[in-house]
N, C-alpha and C positions, 0 to 999 in steps of 0.2 A: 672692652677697651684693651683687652689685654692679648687679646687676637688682632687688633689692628697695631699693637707697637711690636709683637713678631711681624710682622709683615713687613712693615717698615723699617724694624731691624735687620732682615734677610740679606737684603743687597751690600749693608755692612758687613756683614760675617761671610761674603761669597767668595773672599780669597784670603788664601794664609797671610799674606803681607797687610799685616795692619796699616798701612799708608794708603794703598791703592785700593782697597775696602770702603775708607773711610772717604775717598775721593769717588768712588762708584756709587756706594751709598748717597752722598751730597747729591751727586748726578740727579739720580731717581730722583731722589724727595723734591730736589728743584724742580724737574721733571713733572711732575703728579704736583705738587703746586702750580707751575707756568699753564698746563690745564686748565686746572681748576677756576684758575684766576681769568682765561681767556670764557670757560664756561659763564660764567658767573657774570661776566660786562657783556656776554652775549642775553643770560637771562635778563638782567637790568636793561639792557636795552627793549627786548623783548615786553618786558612789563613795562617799561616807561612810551610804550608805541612809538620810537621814535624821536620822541618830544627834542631831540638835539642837534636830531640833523634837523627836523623840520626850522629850529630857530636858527640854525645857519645859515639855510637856504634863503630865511625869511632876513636875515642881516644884508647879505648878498645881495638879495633883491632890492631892497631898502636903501644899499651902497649905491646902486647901480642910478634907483632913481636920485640920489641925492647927486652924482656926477653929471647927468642928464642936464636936472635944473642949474647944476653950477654952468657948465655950459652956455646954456640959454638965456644966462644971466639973471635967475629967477633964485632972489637970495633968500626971500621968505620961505620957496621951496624948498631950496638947499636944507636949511636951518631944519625944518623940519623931519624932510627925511633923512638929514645926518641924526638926527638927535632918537628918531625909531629904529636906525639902525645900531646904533652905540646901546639902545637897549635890547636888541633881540642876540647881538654882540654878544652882551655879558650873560644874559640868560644862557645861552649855548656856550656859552666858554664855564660856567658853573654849573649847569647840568653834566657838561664831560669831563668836568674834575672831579664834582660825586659820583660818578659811573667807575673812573679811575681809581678813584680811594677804594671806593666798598671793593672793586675787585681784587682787592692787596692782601685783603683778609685769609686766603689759604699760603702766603709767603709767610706770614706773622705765625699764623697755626705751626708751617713747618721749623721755623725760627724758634718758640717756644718749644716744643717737641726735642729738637736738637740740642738747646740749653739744657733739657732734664735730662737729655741722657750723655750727652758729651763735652760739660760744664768745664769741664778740665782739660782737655784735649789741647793741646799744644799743636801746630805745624813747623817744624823745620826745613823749610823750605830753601836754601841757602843759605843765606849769611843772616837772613830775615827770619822771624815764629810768628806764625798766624794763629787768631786765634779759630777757633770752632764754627764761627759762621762763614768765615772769609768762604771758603769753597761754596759754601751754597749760593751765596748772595752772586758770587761770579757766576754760577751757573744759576742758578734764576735768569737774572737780566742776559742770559744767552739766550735762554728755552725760551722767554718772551720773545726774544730777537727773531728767533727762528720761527715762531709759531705768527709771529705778524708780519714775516715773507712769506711767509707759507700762505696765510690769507688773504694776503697782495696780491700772490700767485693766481688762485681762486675765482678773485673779485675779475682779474682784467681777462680769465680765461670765459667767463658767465655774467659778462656784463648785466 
């Protein structure tokens, strides 16, 4: 353990200015969290086969026929396929919020890791003082920002 918190101490200690250290360092660790975290909703998807797009799809479908029979005037239809798609709805809307949560788990890691070692850390940032996490938390939800254009990018170039 003690080879992995030099590691991750490194990028803090890479410039004399303790300010700009301490905002490089943030970077990384958000960085190798935003990773880890896209890793991770890639495995759970990966284990889960699918199982979330497939209840999407399956809502979709569900919606499509319950429009159909509205339509047609057919309200027993209706009824029913609204009521299979408001369930395949929530299955997939709950499947890709546990997929979402479990992959948060290396932000928390880096989150805990940064409280043990820079509990005290102050930012002066202006007229404002931040505390210790502010920088990562802003770069986290960048690195995520960036790594899910990134796989927008991907998706429409490899349909």
């Amino acid at each position: 353990m003690n080879v992995l918190d030099q590691i991750l101490l490194a990028p803090f200690s890479a410039f004399s200015d303790p300010l700009l250290g301490y905002l490089v360092g943030s970077t990384v660790l958000a960085g190798l969290a935003a990773v880890l975290s896209k890793l991770s909703l890639a495995v759970a998807d990966r284990v889960s086969g699918g199982e979330a797009r497939r209840s999407a799809a399956e809502a979709q479908s569900y919606q499509t026929l319950s429009m159909e029979a509205l339509v047609a005037g057919d309200g027993a239809a209706y009824t029913a396929c609204n009521r299979l798609a408001n369930d395949a709805f929530g299955r997939s809307f709950f499947q890709q919020a546990a997929m979402a949560m479990g992959s948060l788990w290396p932000a928390f890691l880096a989150a805990a890791w940064m409280d043990s070692r820079f509990w005290a850390v102050r930012l002066p940032l202006g007229p404002i003082e931040f505390g210790p996490m502010a920088p990562l938390v802003v770069c986290y939800v960048a690195w995520r920002l960036v790594l899910g254009a990134a796989a927008g990018r991907r998706k429409m170039r490899n349909p």
